[in-house]
C-alpha positions in Angstrom: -72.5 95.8 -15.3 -74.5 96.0 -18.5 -74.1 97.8 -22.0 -75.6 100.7 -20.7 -73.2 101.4 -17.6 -70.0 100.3 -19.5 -67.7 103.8 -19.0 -66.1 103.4 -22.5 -64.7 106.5 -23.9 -65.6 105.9 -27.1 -63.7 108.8 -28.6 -60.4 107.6 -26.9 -61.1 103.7 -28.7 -61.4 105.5 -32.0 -58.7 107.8 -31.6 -56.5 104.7 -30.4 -57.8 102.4 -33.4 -56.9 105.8 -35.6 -53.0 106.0 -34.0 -52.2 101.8 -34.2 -53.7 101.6 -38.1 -51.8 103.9 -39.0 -48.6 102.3 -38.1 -47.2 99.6 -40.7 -46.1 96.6 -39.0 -46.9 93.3 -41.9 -46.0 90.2 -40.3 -42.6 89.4 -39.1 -42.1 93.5 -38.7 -43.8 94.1 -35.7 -41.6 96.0 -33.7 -43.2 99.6 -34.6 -46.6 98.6 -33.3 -45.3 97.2 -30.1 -43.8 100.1 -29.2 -47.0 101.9 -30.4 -48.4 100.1 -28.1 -46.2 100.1 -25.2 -45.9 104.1 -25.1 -49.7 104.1 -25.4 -49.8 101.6 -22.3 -47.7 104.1 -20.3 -49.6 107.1 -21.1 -52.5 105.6 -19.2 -50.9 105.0 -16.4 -49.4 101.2 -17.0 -45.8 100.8 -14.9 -42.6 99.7 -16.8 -42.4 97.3 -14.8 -45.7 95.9 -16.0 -44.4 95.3 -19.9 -42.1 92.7 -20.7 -41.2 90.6 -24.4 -40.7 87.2 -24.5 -38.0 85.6 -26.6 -40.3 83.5 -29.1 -38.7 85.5 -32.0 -35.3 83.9 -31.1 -37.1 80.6 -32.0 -39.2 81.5 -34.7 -37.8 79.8 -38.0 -38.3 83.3 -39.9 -36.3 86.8 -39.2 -39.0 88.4 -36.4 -37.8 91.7 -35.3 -39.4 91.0 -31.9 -41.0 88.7 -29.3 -44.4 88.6 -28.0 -45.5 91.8 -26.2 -47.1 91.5 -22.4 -48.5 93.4 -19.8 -49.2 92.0 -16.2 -52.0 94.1 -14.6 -52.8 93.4 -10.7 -56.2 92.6 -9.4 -58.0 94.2 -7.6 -60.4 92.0 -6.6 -59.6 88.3 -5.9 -60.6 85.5 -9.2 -58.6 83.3 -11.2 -56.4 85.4 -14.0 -57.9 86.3 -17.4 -55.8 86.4 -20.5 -56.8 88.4 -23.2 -54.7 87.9 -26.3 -54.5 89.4 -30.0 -52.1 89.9 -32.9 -50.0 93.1 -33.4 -49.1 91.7 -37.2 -51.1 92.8 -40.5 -50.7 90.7 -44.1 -48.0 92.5 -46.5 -51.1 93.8 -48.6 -51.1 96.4 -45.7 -48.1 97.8 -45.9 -48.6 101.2 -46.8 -52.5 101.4 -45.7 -54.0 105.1 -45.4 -57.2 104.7 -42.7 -59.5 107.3 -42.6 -62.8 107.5 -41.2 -65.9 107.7 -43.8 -69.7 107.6 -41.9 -69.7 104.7 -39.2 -66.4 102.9 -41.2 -62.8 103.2 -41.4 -61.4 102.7 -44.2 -58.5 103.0 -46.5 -57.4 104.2 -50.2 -58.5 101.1 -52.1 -54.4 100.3 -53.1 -53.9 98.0 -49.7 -55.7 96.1 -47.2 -56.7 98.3 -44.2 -55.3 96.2 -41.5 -58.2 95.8 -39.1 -57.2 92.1 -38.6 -55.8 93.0 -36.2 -55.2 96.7 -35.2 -59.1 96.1 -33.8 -57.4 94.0 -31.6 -54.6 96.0 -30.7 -57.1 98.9 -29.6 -59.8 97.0 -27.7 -56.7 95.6 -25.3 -55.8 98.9 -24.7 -59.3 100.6 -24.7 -59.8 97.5 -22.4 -56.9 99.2 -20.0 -57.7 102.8 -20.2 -61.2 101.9 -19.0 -59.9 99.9 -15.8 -57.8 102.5 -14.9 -59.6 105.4 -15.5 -62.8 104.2 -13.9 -61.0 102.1 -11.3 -63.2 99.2 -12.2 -62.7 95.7 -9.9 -60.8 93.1 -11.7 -59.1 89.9 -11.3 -55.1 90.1 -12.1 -54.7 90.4 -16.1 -52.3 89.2 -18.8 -52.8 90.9 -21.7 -50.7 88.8 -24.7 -50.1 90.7 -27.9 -47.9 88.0 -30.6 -45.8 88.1 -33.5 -46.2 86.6 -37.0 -49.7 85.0 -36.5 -50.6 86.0 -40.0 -47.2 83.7 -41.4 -48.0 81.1 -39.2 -49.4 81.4 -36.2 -45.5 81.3 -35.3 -46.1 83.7 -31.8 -48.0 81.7 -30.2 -46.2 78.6 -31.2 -43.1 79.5 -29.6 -44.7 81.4 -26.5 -43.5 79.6 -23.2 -46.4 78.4 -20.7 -45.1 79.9 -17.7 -45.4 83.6 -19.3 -48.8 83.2 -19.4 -48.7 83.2 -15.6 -51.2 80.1 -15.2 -54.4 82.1 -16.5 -57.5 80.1 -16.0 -58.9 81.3 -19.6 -58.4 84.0 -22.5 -60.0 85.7 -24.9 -59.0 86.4 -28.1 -59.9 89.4 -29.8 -59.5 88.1 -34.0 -63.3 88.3 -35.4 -66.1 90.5 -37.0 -68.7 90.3 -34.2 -68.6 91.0 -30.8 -71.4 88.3 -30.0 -69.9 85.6 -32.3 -67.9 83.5 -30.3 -65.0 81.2 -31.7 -64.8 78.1 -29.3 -63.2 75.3 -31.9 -61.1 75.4 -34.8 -59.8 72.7 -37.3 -55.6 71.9 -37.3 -53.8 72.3 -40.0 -50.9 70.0 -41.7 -48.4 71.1 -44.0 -47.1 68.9 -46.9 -44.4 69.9 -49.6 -43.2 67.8 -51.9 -40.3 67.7 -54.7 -40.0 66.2 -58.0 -36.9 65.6 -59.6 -37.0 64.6 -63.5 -34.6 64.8 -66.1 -34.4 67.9 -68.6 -34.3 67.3 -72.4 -34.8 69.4 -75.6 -38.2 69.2 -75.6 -38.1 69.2 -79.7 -35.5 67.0 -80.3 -35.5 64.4 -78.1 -38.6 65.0 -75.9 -38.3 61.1 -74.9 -35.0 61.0 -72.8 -37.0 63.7 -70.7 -38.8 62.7 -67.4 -41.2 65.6 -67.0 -41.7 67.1 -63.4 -44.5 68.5 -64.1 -46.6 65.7 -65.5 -45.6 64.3 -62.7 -47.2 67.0 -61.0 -49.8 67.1 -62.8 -50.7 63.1 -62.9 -50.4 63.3 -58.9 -53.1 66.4 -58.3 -55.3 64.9 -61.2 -55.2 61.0 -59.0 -55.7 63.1 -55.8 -58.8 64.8 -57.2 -60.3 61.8 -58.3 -59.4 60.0 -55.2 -61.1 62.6 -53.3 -58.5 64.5 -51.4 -59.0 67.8 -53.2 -60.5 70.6 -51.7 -63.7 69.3 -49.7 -63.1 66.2 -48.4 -65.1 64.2 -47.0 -64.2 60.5 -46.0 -67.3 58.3 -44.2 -68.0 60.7 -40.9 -64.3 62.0 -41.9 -64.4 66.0 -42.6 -61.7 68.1 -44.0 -59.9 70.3 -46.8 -57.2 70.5 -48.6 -54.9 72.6 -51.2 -51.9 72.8 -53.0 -51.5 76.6 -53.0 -47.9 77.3 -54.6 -45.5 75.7 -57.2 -42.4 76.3 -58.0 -38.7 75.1 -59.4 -35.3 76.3 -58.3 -35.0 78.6 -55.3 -36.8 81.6 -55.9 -37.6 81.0 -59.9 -40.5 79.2 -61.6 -41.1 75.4 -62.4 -39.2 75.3 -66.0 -36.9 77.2 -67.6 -38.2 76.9 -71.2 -40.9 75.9 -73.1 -38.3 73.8 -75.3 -37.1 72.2 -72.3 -38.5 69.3 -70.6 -39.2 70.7 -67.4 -36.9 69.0 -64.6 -37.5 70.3 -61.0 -41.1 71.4 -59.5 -41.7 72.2 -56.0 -45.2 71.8 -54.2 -46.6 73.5 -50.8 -50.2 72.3 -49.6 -51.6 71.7 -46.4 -54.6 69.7 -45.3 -57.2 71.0 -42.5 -59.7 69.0 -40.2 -61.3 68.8 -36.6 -59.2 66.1 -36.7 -55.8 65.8 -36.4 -55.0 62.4 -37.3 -57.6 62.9 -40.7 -55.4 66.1 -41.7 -51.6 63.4 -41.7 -54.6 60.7 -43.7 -55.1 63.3 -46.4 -51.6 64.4 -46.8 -51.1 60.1 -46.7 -53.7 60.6 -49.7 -51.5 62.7 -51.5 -48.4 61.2 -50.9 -50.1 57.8 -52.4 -51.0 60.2 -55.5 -47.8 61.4 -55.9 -46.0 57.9 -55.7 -48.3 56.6 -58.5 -47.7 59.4 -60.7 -43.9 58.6 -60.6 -44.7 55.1 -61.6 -46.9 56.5 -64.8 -43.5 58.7 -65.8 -40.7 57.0 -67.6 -37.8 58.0 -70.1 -37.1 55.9 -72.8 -34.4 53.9 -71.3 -37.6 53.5 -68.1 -36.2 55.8 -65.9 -38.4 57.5 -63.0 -38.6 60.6 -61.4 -37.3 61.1 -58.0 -40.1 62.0 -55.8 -40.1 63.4 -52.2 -42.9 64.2 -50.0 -43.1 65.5 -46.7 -45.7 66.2 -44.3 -45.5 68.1 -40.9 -48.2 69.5 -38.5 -48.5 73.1 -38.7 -51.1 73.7 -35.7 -53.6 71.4 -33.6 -57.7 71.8 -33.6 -59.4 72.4 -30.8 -63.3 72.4 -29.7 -64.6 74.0 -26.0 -67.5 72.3 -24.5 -69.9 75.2 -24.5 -70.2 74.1 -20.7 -66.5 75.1 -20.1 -66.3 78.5 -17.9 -64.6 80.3 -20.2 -67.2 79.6 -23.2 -69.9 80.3 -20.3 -68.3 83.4 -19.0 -68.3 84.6 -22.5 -71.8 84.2 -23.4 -72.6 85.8 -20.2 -70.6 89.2 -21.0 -72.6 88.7 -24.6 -76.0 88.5 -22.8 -75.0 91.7 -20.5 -74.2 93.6 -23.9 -78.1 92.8 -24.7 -77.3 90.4 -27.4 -77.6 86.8 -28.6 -74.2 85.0 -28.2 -73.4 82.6 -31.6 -70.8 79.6 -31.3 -68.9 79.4 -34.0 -66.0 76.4 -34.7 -63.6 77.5 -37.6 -62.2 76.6 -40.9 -59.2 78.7 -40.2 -56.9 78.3 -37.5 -56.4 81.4 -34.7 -53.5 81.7 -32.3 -56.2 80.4 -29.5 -55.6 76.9 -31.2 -51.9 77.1 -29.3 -53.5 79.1 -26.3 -55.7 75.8 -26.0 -52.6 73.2 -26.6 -50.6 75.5 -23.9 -53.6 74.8 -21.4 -55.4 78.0 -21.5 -58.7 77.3 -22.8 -59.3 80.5 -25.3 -62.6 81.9 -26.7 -62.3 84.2 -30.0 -64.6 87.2 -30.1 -64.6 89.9 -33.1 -64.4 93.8 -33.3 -65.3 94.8 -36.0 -63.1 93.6 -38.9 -64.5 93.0 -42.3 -63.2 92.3 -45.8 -60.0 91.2 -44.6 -57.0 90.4 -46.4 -58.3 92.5 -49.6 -57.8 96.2 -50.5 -61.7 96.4 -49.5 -61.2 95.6 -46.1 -62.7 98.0 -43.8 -63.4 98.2 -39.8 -67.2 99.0 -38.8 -66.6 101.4 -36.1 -69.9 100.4 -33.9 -68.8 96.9 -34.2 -65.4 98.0 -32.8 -66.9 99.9 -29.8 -69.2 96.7 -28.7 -65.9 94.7 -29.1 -64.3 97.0 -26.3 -67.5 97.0 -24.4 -67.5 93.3 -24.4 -63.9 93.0 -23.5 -64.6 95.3 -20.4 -67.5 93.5 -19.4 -65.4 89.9 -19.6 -62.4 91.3 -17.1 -65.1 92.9 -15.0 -68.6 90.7 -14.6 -68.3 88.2 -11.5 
């Protein structure tokens, strides 16, 4: 089967892109789109039976109003089982999106993000369906896997168990812009948070029985830039990232209460990224190393430090496909059969395939469409779309 003999009812894949944007469902509130989803499924045909939710929400460390959504569809020719994933959540900015269609885009009012990333993936699985069914196209047996709270963590896919995947031999991940770009490799990511306990004082009066937090802070972030573990990092044939993203005091107010107050409690988040796991824990080491000689730099006037503690946990592993693996080949075959020039791509940003991969299923990203994401520009190119759901089609169908 080629581009030009793929039955897609186009109309159908807009109208279903259409029905699922238009349905809020920011991450962590995701049971509207399932459901969506699920009478959708139904409609063309899909069994009851077929449909089932995992518990992962149950052991996602954040309220999830659901668990991953799957549906088992039967071959009907003999092959190894496919998986083909995507993520039902948006990012809060959508919450409230209008789509509407303007020329060859959807798009919304300019006040949110749109929430192509990933509605487009909601509608090519489904397209994916309605085109099986309706045109009773062979296939091996099918998992389809839509998950929860990818956008807050990646947490879906996390906590997904193995065995519901139903020993699929590869997947493929609809998360991208372009139907011929092909994700095969990601970097991990580690988290690190760290707290800095000083000592308040009036900061006019007797500024020197203080222990500032924030110089602290501010000491540490300045050593770690000059050390290089600041943004680009690069360490000898080492490769990675980093950034501390969001600081704060007490629970839920900012670092300081006044400006004539020596400022007593800040809280850091960062994370570190790289191909390589054990250089992400060496640049969060880097910045622990920062942070313990800024305390030494602090002192009150009796020489009194700052309490300092620093923590640093894996968030999610990298990965990187041979492009000889079958599902990377298999891919770039369904690419070539679409009439277009597949592109491997590795990431900077991690997808849920990097905990497809570390569950065993080897996982190829491929896009549909989305652009601008995560800003109020964010719009879905509606050819792009239709070649994502041609592609999907022709990776369940070509032998």
């Amino acid at each position: 089967m080629s581009h030009a003999n793929v039955p897609l009812d186009a109309k159908s894949a807009e109208a279903l892109l259409m029905r699922f944007l238009s349905v809020e469902g920011v991450t962590g509130e995701e049971k509207a789109i399932a459901a969506a989803i699920e009478v959708a499924l139904k409609g063309l045909g899909v069994p009851a039976s077929a449909i089932r939710y995992d518990s992962a929400n149950e052991r996602i460390p954040l309220p999830t109003q659901t668990g991953n959504l799957y549906v088992d569809l039967q071959g009907t020719r003999p092959g190894p089982r496919l998986l083909f994933s995507t993520h039902l959540d948006t990012v809060p900015l959508c919450a409230g999106a209008k789509p509407r269609r303007e020329g060859d885009k959807i798009v919304g009012d300019g006040t949110t993000a749109l929430g192509g990333d990933n509605r487009t993936g909601c509608a090519v699985l489904v397209a994916l369906v309605e085109t099986l069914l309706k045109h009773k196209l062979p296939h091996p047996p099918i998992t389809l896997l839509f998950t929860v709270r990818e956008e807050s963590g990646l947490h879906g896919a996390r906590e997904l168990m193995p065995a519901d995947l139903k020993e699929a031999a590869m997947c493929f991940n609809v998360d991208g812009k372009l139907a011929n770009e092909l994700i095969i490799g990601a970097v991990g990511q580690e988290n690190w948070d760290v707290e800095i306990i000083g000592k308040a004082s009036h900061a006019g009066v007797a500024p020197d029985r203080g222990i500032s937090a924030l110089l602290v802070a501010s000491i540490a972030l300045t050593e770690a830039h000059r050390n290089g573990w600041f943004g680009k990092v690069v360490k000898g044939e080492h490769r990675g990232t980093s950034n501390p993203g969001v600081l704060s005091g007490k629970p839920g107010k900012p670092a300081g209460d006044a400006t004539n107050v020596v400022t007593d409690l800040v809280h850091i988040k960062g994370e570190a990224r790289s191909p390589d796991a054990k250089f992400a824990t060496t640049i969060c080491d880097g910045y622990r190393e920062a942070f313990k000689k800024a305390q030494s730099e602090v002192k009150d006037a009796d020489g009194n430090l700052a309490e300092v503690k620093f923590e640093n946990r894996p968030s999610y592993p990298p990965f990187n496909l041979p492009v000889e693996s079958p599902a990377v080949q298999r891919a770039k075959q369904a690419v070539k059969a679409l009439g277009l020039e597949s592109k491997t791509v590795f990431s900077n940003g991690g997808l849920d395939a990097n905990w497809l991969v570390k569950h065993g299923v080897p996982t190829v990203t491929i896009g549909a469409g989305q652009y601008e994401i995560h800003t109020i520009k964010e719009y879905v190119d509606v050819p792009e779309f239709l070649q994502g759901c041609r592609l999907a089609v022709l990776l369940a169908t070509i032998d």
